[in-house]
N, C-alpha and C positions, 0 to 999 in steps of 0.2 A: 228347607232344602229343596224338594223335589212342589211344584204347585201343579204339574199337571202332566198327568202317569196316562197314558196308554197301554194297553195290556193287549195284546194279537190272539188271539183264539179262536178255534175251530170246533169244540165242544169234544176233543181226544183227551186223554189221560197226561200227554204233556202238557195242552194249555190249560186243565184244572190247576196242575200243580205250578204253572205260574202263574194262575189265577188266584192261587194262595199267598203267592207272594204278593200278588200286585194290592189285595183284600188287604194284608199284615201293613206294607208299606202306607198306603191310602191313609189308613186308620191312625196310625202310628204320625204322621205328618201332616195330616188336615186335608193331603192333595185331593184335588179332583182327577177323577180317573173314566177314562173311558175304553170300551171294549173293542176291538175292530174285529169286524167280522170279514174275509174276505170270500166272496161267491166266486168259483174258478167256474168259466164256463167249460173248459177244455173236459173238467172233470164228472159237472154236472150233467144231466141232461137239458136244453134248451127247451123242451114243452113244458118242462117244471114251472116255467116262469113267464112260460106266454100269457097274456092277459093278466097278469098279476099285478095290484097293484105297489105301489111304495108299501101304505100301511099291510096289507098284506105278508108282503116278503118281510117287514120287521118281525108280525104278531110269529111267521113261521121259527123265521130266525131264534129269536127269544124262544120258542119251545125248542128251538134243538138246542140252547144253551142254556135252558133253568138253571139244570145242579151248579154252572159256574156262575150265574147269577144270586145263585142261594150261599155259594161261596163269600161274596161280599155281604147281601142282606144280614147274614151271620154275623157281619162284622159291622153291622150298622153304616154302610159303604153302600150308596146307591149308584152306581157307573150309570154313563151314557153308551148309547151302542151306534158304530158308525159304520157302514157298510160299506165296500167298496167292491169294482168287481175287476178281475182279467186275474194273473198268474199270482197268486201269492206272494213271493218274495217282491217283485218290482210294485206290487201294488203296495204292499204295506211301506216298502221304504218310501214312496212317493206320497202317500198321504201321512206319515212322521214326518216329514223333512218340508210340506206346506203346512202341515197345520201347530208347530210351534210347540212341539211337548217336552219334556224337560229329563221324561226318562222314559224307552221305551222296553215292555218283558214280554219277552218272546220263551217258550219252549223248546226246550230241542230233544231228540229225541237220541242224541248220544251216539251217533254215526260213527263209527272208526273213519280215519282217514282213505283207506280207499272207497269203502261205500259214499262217503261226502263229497268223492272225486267225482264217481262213477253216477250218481243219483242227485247230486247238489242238496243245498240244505236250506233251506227257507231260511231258517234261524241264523245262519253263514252269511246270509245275502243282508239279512238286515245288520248286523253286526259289524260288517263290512261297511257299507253304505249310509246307515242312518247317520244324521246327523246331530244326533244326541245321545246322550249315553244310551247304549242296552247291555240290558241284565239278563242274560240266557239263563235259566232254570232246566236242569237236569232231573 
C-alpha cells in the first residue's frame, strides 16, 4: 500500500504521537519512512548555525529528536532524517510534493477554527497542499 511514508516532526508531543503512527504504519507495510525536520530560521536564532557544519546540524538534530527516533527503533523501523529549512508549512509541502512519497503524517495540535484562522496551522498547510495523501494525527 504505502512504500514510502514521511513523517514531519519537530520533537513536540504532537509529532511523537505521529511519530507512533508513522513507527505502527512503517512496520505494519514494509514502507520506508523518513523524518523531516524543518529548521525555521524566523524562529531560531541564526548564531546557532553559524559555522556549523552539515554533519553537525544532523548529530544536533538527532539529539533533539531521540525519543522520536526511539519511537521507531521500538518498532524495529530505522527512518531516514531530511532537513530542510525556511517556514515550516511551505517547506514541508515543497519537499512532499519533489521528493515522491506516498503518504505524508503530520501532527496537529487541534486548533479550533478561529485560532487555525487567526495563527494558521502547519498541519492545514500541508493537508491543503501536499500532493499525496496526509494523515493528521490528533
Amino acid at each position: 500500500m504505502y512504500e514510502k511514508i514521511i513523517v514531519a516532526v519537530d520533537g513536540s508531543a504532537h509529532s511523537r504521537r505521529a511519530a507512533k503512527h508513522g513507527a505502527t504504519l512503517a512496520k505494519a507495510t514494509g514502507s520506508s519512512v523518513d523524518l523531516l525536520f524543518v529548521v525555521d530560521h524566523d524562529r531560531s536564532r541564526p548564531q546557532e548555525y553559524e559555522g556549523v557544519t552539515k554533519e553537525e546540524l544532523e548529530a544536533r538534530i538527532r539529539d533533539q529528536l531521540s525519543e522520536v527516533f526511539a519511537i521507531f527503533t521500538d518498532k524495529g523501523v530505522h527512518p531516514g532524517l531530511q532537513i530542510q529549512f525556511g517556514e515550516p508549512g511551505p517547506a514541508i509541502v515543497k519537499f512532499i510534493n519533489s521528493a515522491g512519497y506516498d503518504l505524508a503524517i503530520v501532527g496537529s495540535r487541534g486548533l479550533n477554527a478561529f485560532q487555525e484562522m487567526v495563527l494558521g496551522s502547519v498541519s492545514h498547510k500541508v493537508a491543503k497542499r501536499a500532493e499525496c495523501p496526509v494523515l493528521l494525527v490528533k
